[in-house]
C-alpha positions, 0 to 999 in steps of 0.5 A: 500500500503506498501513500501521500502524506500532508502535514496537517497540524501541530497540538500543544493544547487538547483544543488544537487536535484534528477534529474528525471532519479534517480526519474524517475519523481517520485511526491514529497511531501515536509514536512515543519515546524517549528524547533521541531515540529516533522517533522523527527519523523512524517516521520519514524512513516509514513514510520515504520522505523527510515529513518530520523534523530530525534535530541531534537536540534533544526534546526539541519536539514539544507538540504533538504533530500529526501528519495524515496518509492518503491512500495513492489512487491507481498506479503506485507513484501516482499524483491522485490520492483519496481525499480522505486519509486512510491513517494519521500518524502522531509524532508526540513529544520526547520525555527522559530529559525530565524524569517522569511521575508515576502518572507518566505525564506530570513531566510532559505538557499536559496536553499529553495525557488527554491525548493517551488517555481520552483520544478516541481515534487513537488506535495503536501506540508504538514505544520507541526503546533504544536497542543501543543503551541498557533498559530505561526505567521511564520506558517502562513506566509509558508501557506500563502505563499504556497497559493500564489504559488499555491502550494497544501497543507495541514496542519497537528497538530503534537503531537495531541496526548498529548491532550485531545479530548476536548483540541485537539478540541480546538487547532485545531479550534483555529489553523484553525481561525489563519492560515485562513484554512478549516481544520488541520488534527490531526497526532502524531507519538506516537499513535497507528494509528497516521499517519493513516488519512494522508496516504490517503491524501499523496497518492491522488497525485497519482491519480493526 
């Protein structure tokens, strides 16, 4: 399935998220993560365009920002697109440069909590753990706290591509113990076919 991607606004308020008649109810899928784990660079490897701002500073992201994907009408690399999008991606704020509370937000703009605990279009939420560093326990507190909210998730080890089959083995494993998870996909957006595992899980919200 390919796509036209639109940048449609940036949210620091509950006030400022996209209503449905701009979304058309579009399902959201929200990547979360620490500040420089690659949340940006994941999301235009995903998308093959340069949608979202890459900055080496980190927490430079503070508002949410959504893009919408238009389904591409007819051949692949075609001009003409759906006028409404099939999905909205959410690129929310970093945290780890601030400790976070057990209530997870109290640290983050609290526009933020609203959103993960409220948005009804909210459909998946992909926790972005960095397969480089030992397990962090802020991580753990978003997947936790995502459990507690019901909300479908999944956990994704960026940069995967800097390891070794064995090392990366190891990380994963290791990351899946710390964070009392089944499984962490491996993605990187440097590697030919780094993103291809996760297209899948992010379009089994259509089918939901």
């Amino acid at each position: 399935m390919h796509f036209v991607t639109r940048f449609l606004l940036s949210a620091t308020s509950p006030d400022h998220f996209p209503t449905p008649a701009r979304t058309f109810d579009a399902p959201e899928v929200a990547f979360l993560g620490r500040s420089n784990v690659g949340k940006s660079s994941l999301i235009n490897a995903l998308l093959g365009a340069p949608e979202a701002k890459v900055s080496s500073t980190p927490g430079r992201t503070r508002a949410i920002n959504f893009f919408a994907l238009h389904k591409i009408a007819g051949k692949s690399g075609g001009t003409n697109f759906a006028p409404r999008p099939s999905l909205i991606f959410a690129d929310l704020p970093g945290y780890g440069y601030a400790k976070l509370s057990k209530s997870i937000s109290a640290e983050w703009p609290t526009f933020i909590e609203p959103y993960l605990g409220e948005r009804r279009q909210l459909a998946l939420c992909l926790c972005l753990v960095d397969t480089n560093i030992p397990p962090q326990p802020s991580d753990t507190l978003l997947i936790n706290a995502l459990h507690a909210m019901q909300r479908p998730h999944l956990v994704v080890g960026t940069k995967s591509d800097r390891l070794s089959g064995n090392q990366l083995a190891k990380s994963l494993a290791a990351l899946c113990k710390a964070h009392e998870v089944d499984r962490v996909l491996p993605a990187s957006s440097k590697s030919p076919g780094g993103v291809k595992a996760l297209w899948p899980e992010i379009l089994g919200v259509l089918e939901d």
